[in-house]
Every structure is written in structure tokens, then in C-alpha cells.
Phi, psi and omega in degrees: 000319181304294195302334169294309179308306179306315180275001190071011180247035173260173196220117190267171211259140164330142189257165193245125184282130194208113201276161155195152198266173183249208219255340178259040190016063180233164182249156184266135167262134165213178215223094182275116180306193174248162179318315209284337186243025158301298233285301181321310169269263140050277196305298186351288188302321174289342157316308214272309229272301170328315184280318216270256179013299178302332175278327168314148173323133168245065106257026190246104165237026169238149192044051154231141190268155198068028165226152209228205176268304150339299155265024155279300163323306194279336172311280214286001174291302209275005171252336164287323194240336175258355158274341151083037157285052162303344172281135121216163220279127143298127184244125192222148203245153181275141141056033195325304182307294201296009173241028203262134167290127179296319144003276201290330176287328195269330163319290173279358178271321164334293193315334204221318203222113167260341192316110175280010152313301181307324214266312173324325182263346163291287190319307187305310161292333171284338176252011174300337191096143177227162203252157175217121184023262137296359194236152192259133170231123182310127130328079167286306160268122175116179163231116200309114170288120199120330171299147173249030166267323218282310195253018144285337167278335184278325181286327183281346196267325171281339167308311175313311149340279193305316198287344186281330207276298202331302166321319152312316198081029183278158171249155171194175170238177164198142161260091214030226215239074195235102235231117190247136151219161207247185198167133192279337180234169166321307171291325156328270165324337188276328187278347176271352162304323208280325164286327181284320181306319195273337181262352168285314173252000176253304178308316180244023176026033182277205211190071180279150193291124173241006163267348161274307204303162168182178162251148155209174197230141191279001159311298186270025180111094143276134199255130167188104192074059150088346173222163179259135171257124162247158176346282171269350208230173159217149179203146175254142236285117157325319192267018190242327166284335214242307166308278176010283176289341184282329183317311212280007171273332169274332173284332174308325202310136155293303157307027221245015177093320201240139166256217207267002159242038163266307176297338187291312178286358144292303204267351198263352150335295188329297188299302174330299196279358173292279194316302176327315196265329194278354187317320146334301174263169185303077189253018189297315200284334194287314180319307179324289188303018226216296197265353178268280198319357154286261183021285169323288156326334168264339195277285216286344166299329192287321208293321191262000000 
């Protein structure tokens, strides 16, 4: 594989297609490499990310490394409750990887990177193809979501979005491509759809979700990673508690087989990493309400 680099023969391989489904019952489509051209994107990414990175937006808290979720959350708090930017627009983009124009990606990677090695092997991985069970299909559009290139090229491609919004003066967060801009007023907010929309879907030839898409006011809630953000408050989104409970309802099962610290060494993953991560938002009455019902559930697992 090296020596194919050094010569310039190397050839990536088809990505292999693997549907799973989402939480909106729709399928995610991703496109899994083979090791050999992981590795390959894997030195890429270490490449590219140093020079690409520093420049990205700081408000881009998704796939950077040493930005979390935690601090996307706490970004779009601090523009609701101390700049007082309660309107704001939610943006949720259709199928983003798969619609990122190639085009438009080898443009903007330009702008930073001339090395034709570099720029060759971006190409290669956005047109290699995908395999569907036996029959091989061209890639024209997208970047396979699963590449371990891909959400450093959806972040160089969105940026161009985020630098559009600076200019504008919108304030906003974007997790990929889950897109908040904050606004002081009603009227703002409408005019800033109408600008987020025309450079997303004309400039950046993306696909915004307009059944997702909205204005909403941090009176009634902004949804965003798993919590609602309010006015005074953060509380976390009923269907991420109804998930919750259904895992420790499978680790749990009295019939489940197993005895109590086998399910204890299971389920304390769980518990840690729910809490850890909803800890952000007011989740203490919930926590209360919580634990005698786990409680419960392991005394009847002891019992049985």
C-alpha cells in the first residue's frame, strides 16, 4: 500500500452499503470502506485537519476534535439567555453527505491544499463507488457517511455556509448538519431563513428538510442534542428518557437469563454515560424519580 502511494497507483476500493434505521423511521444510508483505504483516509484526515481546522467556525462543535456536544449546548444557552436572541431559526439539512456536490468539495479544499496526491485521493474516494450487495453503483454525488474523510470534507463544505452567516452578522451553532441561528426578533429570524435557505440550497446545492426546518422561540423550547433548551431552563427531550428506559427495560428483563451482577456490569455503563452526558440539562427531580424504579427492577432480577 505505501509503495502504491509513492508510485502513485494506488486505487481505492468500493465502499460497501449499509442501511440502518433512524429514530424518524427513515433509513440512514453509510458506505463502509475497506481497512486499506481507512488507513489511507485515517494519514488524510491527519493531514488535512491541522491546516482546515483552526479556521473553521467556532461556533462548528460536531466531528472537531476537542469540542463536544456539551459545548454546542452551552453556546446556544448562552445566546438565549445572555444576548437575549430568543427567535430562532432550526435548520435540519436532507441526507447532507449524500448530497455534498464533488465539485464543489475539490473548490473548496483548493482554497488550502494544491498537492495534486492529496487532491487525487479525495477524488478517488468521492468517485470509487458503492457496492450493494454484488452490483457496483458510480457515485456522482456525495461522500460516503462512514468514510473516515467524510466529516472533515462535510465541515470544509459547511463551513462556507458558517462564514456566510459571520458576514450576515447571524449568530448560530451547527452540529454537521444540524443548524441553529439565533435572532433577536421574529422578523429577523424569517429574514434569516430565507438567507440560510438561498445559500444552502442555491450556492451549496444541499437540500433543506422543510418538514424539520422552523422558527421557534426558547419560550416553547429549542431542541438540540438530545435536550430542550428554555428561556430560564434546560430539560431533557421526552423521547431520549423513553429511550433510556427502554435500554434498562432490556438489560433488566427478569427472564433475562443472567444473574444480578452480570446485568449490574451491563447496565452501569449505561447509567454512567446517560447521566454524564444529560447532566447538563435539570435532570435532578428526574434522576430522583428514576432510581427507585431501576431499584426496583434489579430487586426483582435478585428475586427471580
Amino acid at each position: 500500500m505505501l509503495l502504491e502511494l509513492q508510485e502513485k497507483r494506488y486505487q481505492a476500493c468500493p465502499v460497501k452499503r449499509v442501511e440502518i434505521a433512524k429514530d424518524d423511521g427513515g433509513m440512514r444510508l453509510l458506505g463502509i470502506p475497506t481497512v486499506r483505504d481507512r488507513i489511507v483516509q485515517q494519514c488524510l484526515a491527519n493531514i488535512m485537519t491541522p491546516i482546515f481546522d483552526p479556521n473553521l467556525h467556532p461556533s462548528s462543535y460536531g466531528y472537531r476534535v476537542g469540542r463536544s456536544c456539551h459545548q454546542a449546548i452551552s453556546k446556544a444557552t448562552l445566546f438565549i439567555r445572555k444576548y437575549s436572541k430568543q427567535h430562532v431559526v432550526d435548520m435540519d439539512l436532507s441526507k447532507c453527505f449524500d448530497m455534498l456536490d464533488h465539485d464543489l468539495i475539490i473548490k473548496f479544499v483548493l482554497k488550502r491544499i494544491v498537492d495534486g496526491s492529496i487532491l487525487s485521493l479525495i477524488r478517488q474516494f468521492l468517485k470509487s463507488g458503492v457496492m450493494v450487495g454484488a452490483h457496483w453503483q458510480e457515485s456522482v454525488i456525495g461522500s460516503p457517511q462512514g468514510g473516515v474523510i467524510s466529516p472533515l470534507l462535510a465541515n470544509i463544505y459547511l463551513d462556507e455556509f458558517d462564514q456566510e452567516m459571520i458576514k450576515r452578522q447571524h449568530r448560530i451553532v451547527r452540529y454537521a448538519d444540524d443548524i441553529l441561528i439565533f435572532c433577536t426578533s421574529k422578523k429577523g429570524a424569517d429574514n434569516a431563513l430565507k438567507a440560510a435557505s438561498h445559500i444552502l440550497e442555491v450556492t451549496l446545492k444541499l437540500k433543506v428538510n422543510e418538514r424539520k426546518t422552523h422558527i421557534a422561540h426558547s419560550g416553547t423550547g429549542i431542541k438540540l442534542l438530545g435536550v430542550e433548551i428554555y428561556t430560564s431552563y434546560t430539560k431533557l427531550q421526552e423521547k431520549k428518557l423513553s429511550a433510556f428506559k427502554v435500554k434498562v427495560k432490556e438489560l433488566t428483563k427478569r427472564n433475562g437469563g443472567v444473574n444480578l451482577a452480570t446485568v449490574l456490569k451491563r447496565l452501569n455503563p449505561v447509567l454512567r454515560g446517560s447521566v454524564n452526558y444529560f447532566k447538563i440539562a435539570n435532570i435532578t427531580t428526574i434522576l430522583k424519580k428514576l432510581a427507585p424504579w431501576v431499584r426496583r427492577r434489579l430487586r426483582a432480577v435478585q428475586l427471580r
